[in-house]
MIKE-208343 format. One record per residue (C-alpha): residue in one letter; x, y, z; residue number from 1. Coordinates in nm, 3 decimals. Example, Ala and Ser with C-alpha at 12.3 -4.5 7.8 and 13.67 -1.06 7.14 Angstrom:
TIMI;r;c1;c2;c3;k
TIMI;a;1.230;-0.450;0.780;1
TIMI;s;1.367;-0.106;0.714;2
***
This chain:
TIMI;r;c1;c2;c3;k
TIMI;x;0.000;0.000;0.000;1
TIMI;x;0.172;0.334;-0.126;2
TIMI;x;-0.080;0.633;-0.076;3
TIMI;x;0.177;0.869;-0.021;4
TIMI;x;0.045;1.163;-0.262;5
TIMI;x;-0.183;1.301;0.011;6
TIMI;x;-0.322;1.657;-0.036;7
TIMI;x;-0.173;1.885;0.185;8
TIMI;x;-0.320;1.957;0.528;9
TIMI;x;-0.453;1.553;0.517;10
TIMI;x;-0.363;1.347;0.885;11
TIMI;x;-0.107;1.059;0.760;12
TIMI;x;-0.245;0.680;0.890;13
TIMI;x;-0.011;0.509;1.114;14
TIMI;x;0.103;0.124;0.946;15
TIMI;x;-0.224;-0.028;1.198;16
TIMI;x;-0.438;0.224;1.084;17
TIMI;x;-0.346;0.131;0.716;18
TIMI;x;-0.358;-0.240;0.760;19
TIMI;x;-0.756;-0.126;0.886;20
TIMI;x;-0.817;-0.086;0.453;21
TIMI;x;-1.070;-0.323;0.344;22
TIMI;x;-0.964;-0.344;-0.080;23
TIMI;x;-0.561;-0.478;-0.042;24
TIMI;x;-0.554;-0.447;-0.414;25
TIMI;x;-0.528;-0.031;-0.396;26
TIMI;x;-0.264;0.145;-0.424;27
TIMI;x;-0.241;0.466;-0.514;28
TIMI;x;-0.428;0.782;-0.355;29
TIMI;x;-0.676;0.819;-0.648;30
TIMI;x;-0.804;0.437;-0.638;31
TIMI;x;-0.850;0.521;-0.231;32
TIMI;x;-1.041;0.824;-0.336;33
TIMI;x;-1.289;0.660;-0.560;34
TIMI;x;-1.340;0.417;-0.306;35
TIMI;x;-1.448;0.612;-0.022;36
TIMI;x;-1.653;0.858;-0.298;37
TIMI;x;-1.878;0.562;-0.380;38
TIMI;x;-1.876;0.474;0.013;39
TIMI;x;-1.971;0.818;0.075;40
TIMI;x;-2.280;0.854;-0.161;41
TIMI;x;-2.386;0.570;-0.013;42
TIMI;x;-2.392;0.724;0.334;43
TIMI;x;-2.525;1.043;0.232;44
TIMI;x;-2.841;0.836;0.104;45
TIMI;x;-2.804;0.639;0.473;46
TIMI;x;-2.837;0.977;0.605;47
TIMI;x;-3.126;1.099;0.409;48
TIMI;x;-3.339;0.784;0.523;49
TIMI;x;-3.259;0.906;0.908;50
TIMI;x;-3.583;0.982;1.108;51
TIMI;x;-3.594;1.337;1.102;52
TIMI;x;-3.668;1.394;1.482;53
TIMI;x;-3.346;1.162;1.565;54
TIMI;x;-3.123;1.465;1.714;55
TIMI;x;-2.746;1.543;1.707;56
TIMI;x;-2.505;1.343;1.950;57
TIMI;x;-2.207;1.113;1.993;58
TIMI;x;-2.357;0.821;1.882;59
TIMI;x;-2.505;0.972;1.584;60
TIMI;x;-2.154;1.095;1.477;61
TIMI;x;-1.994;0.733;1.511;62
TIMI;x;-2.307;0.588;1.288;63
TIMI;x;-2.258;0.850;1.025;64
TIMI;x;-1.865;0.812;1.013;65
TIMI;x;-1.901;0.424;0.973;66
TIMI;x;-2.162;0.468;0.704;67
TIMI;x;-1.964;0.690;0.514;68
TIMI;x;-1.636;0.538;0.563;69
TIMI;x;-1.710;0.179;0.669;70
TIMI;x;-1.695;0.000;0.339;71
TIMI;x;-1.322;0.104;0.308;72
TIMI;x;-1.186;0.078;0.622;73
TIMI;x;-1.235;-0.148;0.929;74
TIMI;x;-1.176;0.105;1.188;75
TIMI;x;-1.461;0.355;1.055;76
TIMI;x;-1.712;0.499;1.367;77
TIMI;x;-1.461;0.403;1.586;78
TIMI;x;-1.248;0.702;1.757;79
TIMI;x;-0.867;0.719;1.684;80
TIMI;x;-0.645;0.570;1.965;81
TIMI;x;-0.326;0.717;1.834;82
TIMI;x;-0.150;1.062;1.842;83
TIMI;x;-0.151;1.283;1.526;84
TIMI;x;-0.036;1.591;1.427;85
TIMI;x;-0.369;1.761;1.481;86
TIMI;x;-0.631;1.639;1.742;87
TIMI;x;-0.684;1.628;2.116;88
TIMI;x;-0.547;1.357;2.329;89
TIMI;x;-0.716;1.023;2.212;90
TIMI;x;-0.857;0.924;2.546;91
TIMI;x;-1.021;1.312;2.565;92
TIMI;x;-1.245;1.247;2.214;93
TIMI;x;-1.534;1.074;2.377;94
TIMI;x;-1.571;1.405;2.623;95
TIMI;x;-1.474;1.683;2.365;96
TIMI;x;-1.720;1.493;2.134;97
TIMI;x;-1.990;1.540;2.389;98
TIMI;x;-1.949;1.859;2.539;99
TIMI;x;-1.952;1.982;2.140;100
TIMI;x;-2.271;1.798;2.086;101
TIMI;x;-2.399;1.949;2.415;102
TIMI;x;-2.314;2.281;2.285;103
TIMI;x;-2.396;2.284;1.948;104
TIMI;x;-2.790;2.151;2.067;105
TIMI;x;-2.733;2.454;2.332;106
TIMI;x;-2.671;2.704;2.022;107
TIMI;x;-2.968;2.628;1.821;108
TIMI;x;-3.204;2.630;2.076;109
TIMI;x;-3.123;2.961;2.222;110
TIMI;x;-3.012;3.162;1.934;111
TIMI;x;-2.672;3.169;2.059;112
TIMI;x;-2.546;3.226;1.678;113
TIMI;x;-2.716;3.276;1.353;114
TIMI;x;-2.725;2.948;1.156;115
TIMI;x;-2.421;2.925;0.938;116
TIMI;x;-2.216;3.079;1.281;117
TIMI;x;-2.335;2.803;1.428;118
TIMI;x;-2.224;2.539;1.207;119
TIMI;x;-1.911;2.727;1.113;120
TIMI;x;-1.829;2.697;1.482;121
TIMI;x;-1.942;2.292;1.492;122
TIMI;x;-1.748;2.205;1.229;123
TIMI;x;-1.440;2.353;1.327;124
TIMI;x;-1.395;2.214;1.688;125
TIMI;x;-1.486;1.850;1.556;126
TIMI;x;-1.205;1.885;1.322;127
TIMI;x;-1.018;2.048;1.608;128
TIMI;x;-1.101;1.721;1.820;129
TIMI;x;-1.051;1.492;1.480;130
TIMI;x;-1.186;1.177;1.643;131
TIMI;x;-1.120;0.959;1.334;132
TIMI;x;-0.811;0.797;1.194;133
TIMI;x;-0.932;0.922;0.894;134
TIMI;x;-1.241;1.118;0.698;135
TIMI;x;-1.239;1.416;0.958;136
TIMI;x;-1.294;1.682;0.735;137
TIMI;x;-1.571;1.508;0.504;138
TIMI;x;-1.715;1.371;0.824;139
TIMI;x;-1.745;1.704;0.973;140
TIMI;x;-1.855;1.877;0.654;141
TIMI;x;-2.128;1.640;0.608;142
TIMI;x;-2.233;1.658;0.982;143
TIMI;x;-2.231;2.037;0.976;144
TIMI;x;-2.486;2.023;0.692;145
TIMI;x;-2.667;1.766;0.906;146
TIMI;x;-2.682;2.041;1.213;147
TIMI;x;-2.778;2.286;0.949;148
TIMI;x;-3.092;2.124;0.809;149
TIMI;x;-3.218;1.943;1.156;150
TIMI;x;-3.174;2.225;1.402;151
TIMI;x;-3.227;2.549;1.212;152
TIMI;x;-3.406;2.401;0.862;153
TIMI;x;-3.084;2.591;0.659;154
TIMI;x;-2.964;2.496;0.321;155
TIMI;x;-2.656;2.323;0.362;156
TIMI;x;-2.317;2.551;0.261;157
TIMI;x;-2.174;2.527;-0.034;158
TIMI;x;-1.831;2.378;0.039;159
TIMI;x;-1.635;2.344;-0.262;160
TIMI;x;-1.788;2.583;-0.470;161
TIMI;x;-1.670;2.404;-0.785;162
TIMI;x;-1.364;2.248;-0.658;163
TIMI;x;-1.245;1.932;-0.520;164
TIMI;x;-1.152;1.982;-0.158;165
TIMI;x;-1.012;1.656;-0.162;166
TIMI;x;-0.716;1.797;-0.389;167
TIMI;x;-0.414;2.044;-0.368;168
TIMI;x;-0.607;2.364;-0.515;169
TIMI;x;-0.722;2.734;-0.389;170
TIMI;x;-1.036;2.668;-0.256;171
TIMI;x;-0.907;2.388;-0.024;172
TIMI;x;-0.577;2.633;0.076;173
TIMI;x;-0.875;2.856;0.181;174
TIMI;x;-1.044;2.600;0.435;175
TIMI;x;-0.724;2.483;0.537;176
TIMI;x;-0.621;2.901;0.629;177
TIMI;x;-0.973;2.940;0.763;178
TIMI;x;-0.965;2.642;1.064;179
TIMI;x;-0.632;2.763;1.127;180
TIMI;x;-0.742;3.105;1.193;181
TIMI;x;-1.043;2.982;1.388;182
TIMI;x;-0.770;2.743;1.585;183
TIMI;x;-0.615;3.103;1.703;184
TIMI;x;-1.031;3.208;1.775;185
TIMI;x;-1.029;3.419;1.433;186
TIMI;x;-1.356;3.292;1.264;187
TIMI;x;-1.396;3.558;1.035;188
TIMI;x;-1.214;3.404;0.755;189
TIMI;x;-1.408;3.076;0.832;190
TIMI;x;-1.730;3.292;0.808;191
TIMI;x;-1.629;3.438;0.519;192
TIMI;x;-1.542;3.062;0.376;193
TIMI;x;-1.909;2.922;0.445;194
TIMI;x;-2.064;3.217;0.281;195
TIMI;x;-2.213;3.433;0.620;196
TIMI;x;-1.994;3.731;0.545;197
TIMI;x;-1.816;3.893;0.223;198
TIMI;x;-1.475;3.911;0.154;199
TIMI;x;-1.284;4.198;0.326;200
***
């Protein structure tokens, strides 16, 4: 297994977290990709079946991850037990997971932030937790739209406007500057990213 032409800003797997792949036969990052694209549709029609009064939580994230990622690798909807370069302390994700849940349901049922705040904000502190091996950013993407839709019936953002975030290319440089700025408690250039404020 080569995979070593990973975009930039991607979380390498460890060799046990590799061995975890389900298809021995790939290879290369583009047969991975295609993969977990078909794996992913799939879960995004999983998710559209959900029970629309079913709310946000832990266990809801684990059950999305493994339905979007769980066809590729064994370890999907199961949280990370190794260090990585980004991420809290594995033994701290089942907490941080929770208190984010608690406070994203917290957000949308006081008004706390306007909707795309709100899910600006969700997103980025599950990636800052990055409970997976793997998947973090589509996980959290696809969850955000999730919080979106169920808790404040808003169109999901428009992520990629065009592009492939999956790749080396502006647009992704962009999301990649944006959670960094919102690491340092700068959201603006998130906000500006999901579409709540213009350009400066």
């Amino acid at each position: 297994m080569i995979l070593a032409d990973a975009p930039a800003g991607a979380t390498p797997l460890d060799p046990d977290e590799r061995l975890g792949l389900k298809h021995k036969h790939v290879t290369t990052r583009s047969e991975l990709d295609e993969l977990e694209h078909v794996n992913i549709q799939e879960g995004l029609q999983w998710l559209s079946r959900r029970r629309k009064d079913q709310t946000l939580n832990d266990d809801f994230l684990r059950d999305l991850h493994k339905q979007l990622f769980g066809k590729v690798w064994a370890w999907a909807g199961t949280y990370r037990r190794t260090e990585k370069n980004i991420g809290v302390d594995p033994l701290q994700i089942g907490v941080m997971v929770r208190l984010l849940t608690d406070d994203a349901l917290y957000w949308a049922l006081h008004g706390t932030y306007r909707p795309l705040e709100a899910a600006a904000r969700f997103h980025h502190r599950l990636v800052q937790i990055h409970p997976f091996a793997n998947g973090n950013g589509r996980h959290a993407r696809i969850a955000s739209d999730y919080y979106l839709e169920r808790h404040f019936s808003h169109p999901r953002i428009e992520w990629a406007h065009g592009f492939d975030l999956q790749t080396d290319n502006e647009r992704r440089a962009s999301y990649i500057a944006a959670l960094r700025a919102a690491d340092g408690e700068d959201y603006g250039p998130l906000l500006v990213f999901v579409g709540l404020r213009e350009r400066g």
